[in-house]
C-alpha positions, 0 to 999 in steps of 0.5 A: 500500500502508498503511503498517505498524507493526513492534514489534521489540525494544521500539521501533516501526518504520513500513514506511518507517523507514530504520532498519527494515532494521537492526532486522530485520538484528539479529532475523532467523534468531533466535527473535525475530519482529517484531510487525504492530501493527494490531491491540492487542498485535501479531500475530507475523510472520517476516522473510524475505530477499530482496534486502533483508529483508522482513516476512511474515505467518505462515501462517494467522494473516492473518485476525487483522490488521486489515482495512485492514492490508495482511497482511489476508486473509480467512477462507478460506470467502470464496474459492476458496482455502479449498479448496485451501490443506492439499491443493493448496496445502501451505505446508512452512514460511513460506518453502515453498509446494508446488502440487499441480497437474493439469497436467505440466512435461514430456512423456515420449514412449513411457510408457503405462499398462499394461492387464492382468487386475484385481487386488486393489488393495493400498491405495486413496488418497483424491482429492486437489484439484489445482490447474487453470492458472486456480486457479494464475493466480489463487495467483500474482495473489493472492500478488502482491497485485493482487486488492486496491486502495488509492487509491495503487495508481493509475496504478501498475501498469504491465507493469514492475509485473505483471512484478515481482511476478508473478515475485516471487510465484512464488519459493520456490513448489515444484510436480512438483520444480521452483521455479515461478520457473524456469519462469514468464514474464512479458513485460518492459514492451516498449521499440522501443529496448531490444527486442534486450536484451528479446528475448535476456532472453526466449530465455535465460529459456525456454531451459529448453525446449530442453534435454531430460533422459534420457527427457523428450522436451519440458520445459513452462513457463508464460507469464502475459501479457495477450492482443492477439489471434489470426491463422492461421498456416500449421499452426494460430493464432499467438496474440499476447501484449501486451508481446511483439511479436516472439515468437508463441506457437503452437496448432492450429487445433482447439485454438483453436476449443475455446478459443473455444467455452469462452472466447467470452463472456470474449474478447468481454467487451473490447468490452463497452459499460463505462465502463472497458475489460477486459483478458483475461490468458493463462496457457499451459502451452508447450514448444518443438517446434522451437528458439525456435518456443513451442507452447501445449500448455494455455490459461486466460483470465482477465477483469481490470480496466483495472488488473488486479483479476481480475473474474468478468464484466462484471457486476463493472465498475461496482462496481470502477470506483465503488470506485476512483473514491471511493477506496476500499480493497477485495479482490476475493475469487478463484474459483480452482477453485470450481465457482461464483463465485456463493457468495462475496462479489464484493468485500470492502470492506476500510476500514469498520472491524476486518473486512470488509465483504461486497459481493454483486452479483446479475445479472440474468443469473445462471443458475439455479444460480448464482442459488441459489448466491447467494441461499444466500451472503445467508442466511448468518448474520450476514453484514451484506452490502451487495446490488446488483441489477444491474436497479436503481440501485447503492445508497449503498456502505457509509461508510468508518470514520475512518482511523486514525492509521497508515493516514494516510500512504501509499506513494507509490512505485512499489512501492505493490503490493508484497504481504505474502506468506503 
């Protein structure tokens, strides 16, 4: 991560100023906000308390920062998110995020909807976006900032990593009631040696499914972890997370095969002859049918990276491995429920100046729709895109502008992906 300039009270404050924490203790639950000086004359943020005191952006103001800042966040028409945030996602207050989603935390066994004659209906609502099990697996990698790369972030992101911030990122994050963070697991980084304090940590995290409420006969968690594999089992297909040897998640067989008919071209994307390997990550919607026996009851697959970037396809890999490799600073714009990732650029390079720049690639796969999608995202006025046609030779990427003098140190901790959370 870039280190940041905070002005609080007239004097100015890098991000890892040991004097930080005390000044932020004097403006924090008062009118007073520290200011990101990215940008000439600062942007206003707020300080939120977690552990320590932490400096956020304020909501919608992420386009203002400069591209390198790591408060950055682009216009909301260069990603899926723009769909969704003021209807799926509705921020109450800049600690207060609520996820409309169209998937339940529970199941009540008995309650059907009751047929009988039409009637005249007292008022008609419009349709509301709502947000699928990949659109919230893309909130919660976005918010915890792992769509984007700075050469820091090398060798960094370790499973200790993910499951840090992925967990972080879920606090304060409401959805049908409950704190995401409540029902949302993340596998530890798995030690041979530590594996029964691992385990018991697990058991005591999904105990939430085993302690039903009046009429709710299955409460519902999330578990958000990287797929191994899959084998039979005597009642379906276990399915095998990395980082949790010793707790299988369960699915039937006919559920399995949809799976695989939906996900088949993602699965097999890890043995795709790339220079770098591909991980595929699971979001599943589980209860407990028995005590400690964890049922997928909903799945999404996603494709990322060796370090973690969410990735359409394998038509991505090169570029992101030739950004890495140079170093440079970039943000992979997220699909979440968009109908086509093909109208958003598939990176944007974050180190070429005051705003972005868009980098498209065209495959020679695309289908036709999508193709069009594409052309019609190129044609955008004022859009100085960089193209690659996956049928010819990558072109020069575009030069990256001189640091400035705030950008040239760097995090060289572990926390190097800590993200600036709306």
């Amino acid at each position: 991560m870039e280190e940041q300039r905070f002005l609080i009270k007239g004097r100015t404050y890098t991000s890892r100023d040991p004097a930080l924490q005390d000044a932020l203790a004097r403006v924090y639950d008062t009118p007073e906000r520290p200011r990101c000086m990215c940008q000439r004359g600062g942007i206003e943020m707020y300080v939120a308390k977690h552990r320590l005191y932490v400096v956020k952006r304020m909501p919608d103001t992420g386009h203002q920062h400069h591209a390198t800042c790591v408060s950055y966040e682009p216009e909301l028409g260069q990603s899926g998110l723009g769909e969704l945030i003021g209807e799926a996602i509705i921020e109450r207050s800049p600690e207060s995020i609520e996820l409309c989603v169209d998937f339940p935390l529970s199941r009540v066994p008995g309650r059907t909807t009751v047929r009988g004659a039409a009637q005249e209906l007292a008022e008609i609502n419009a349709p509301r976006h709502r947000m699928s099990l990949r659109a919230v697996m893309h909130f919660l990698f976005e918010r915890a900032g792992f769509n984007r790369w700075y050469p820091a972030m090398e060798g960094k992101r370790t499973q200790g990593v993910m499951h840090k911030y992925l967990l972080e990122a879920a606090d304060g994050v409401q959805t049908k009631g409950v704190t995401l963070s409540e029902r949302l697991y993340v596998p530890e980084q798995f030690h041979e040696e530590h594996k029964s304090e691992i385990a018991e940590r697990r058991r005591s995290k999904l105990a939430v499914l085993q302690s039903p409420e009046d009429d709710v006969q299955f409460k519902m968690a999330l578990v958000l972890g990287e797929y191994k594999c899959e084998e039979a089992s005597p009642l379906g297909r276990k399915v095998w997370l990395k980082h949790m040897p010793d707790a299988p998640l369960f699915i039937d067989a006919k559920t399995w095969e949809r799976i695989e008919r939906a996900y088949g071209n993602l699965l097999e994307a890890r043995y795709a002859d790339t220079k770098t390997k591909q991980r595929v990550v699971i979001c599943a919607l589980i209860y407990a049918k028995r005590e400690h026996t964890y049922q997928i009851d909903t799945a999404s697959f996603m494709l990322t990276t060796e370090h973690w970037i969410p990735i359409e396809g394998t038509h991505e890999v090169d570029l992101i491995e030739a950004l890495t490799q140079q170093r440079r600073r970039f943000m992979k714009p997220l699909r979440y429920d968009a109908r086509s990732a093909a109208s958003f650029p598939n990176v944007l390079l974050l180190d070429t100046g005051a705003k972005p720049t868009p980098l498209h690639v065209v495959s020679a796969s695309l289908d036709p729709q999508d193709r069009a999608a594409k052309e019609k995202a190129l044609k955008a006025p004022g859009d100085t895109a960089w193209v690659w046609n996956t049928d010819k030779k990558m072109p020069p990427l575009p030069e990256a502008a001189p640091l400035r003098t705030n950008e040239k140190s760097e995090r060289t901790a572990s926390s190097v992906t800590e993200p600036q959370e709306s």
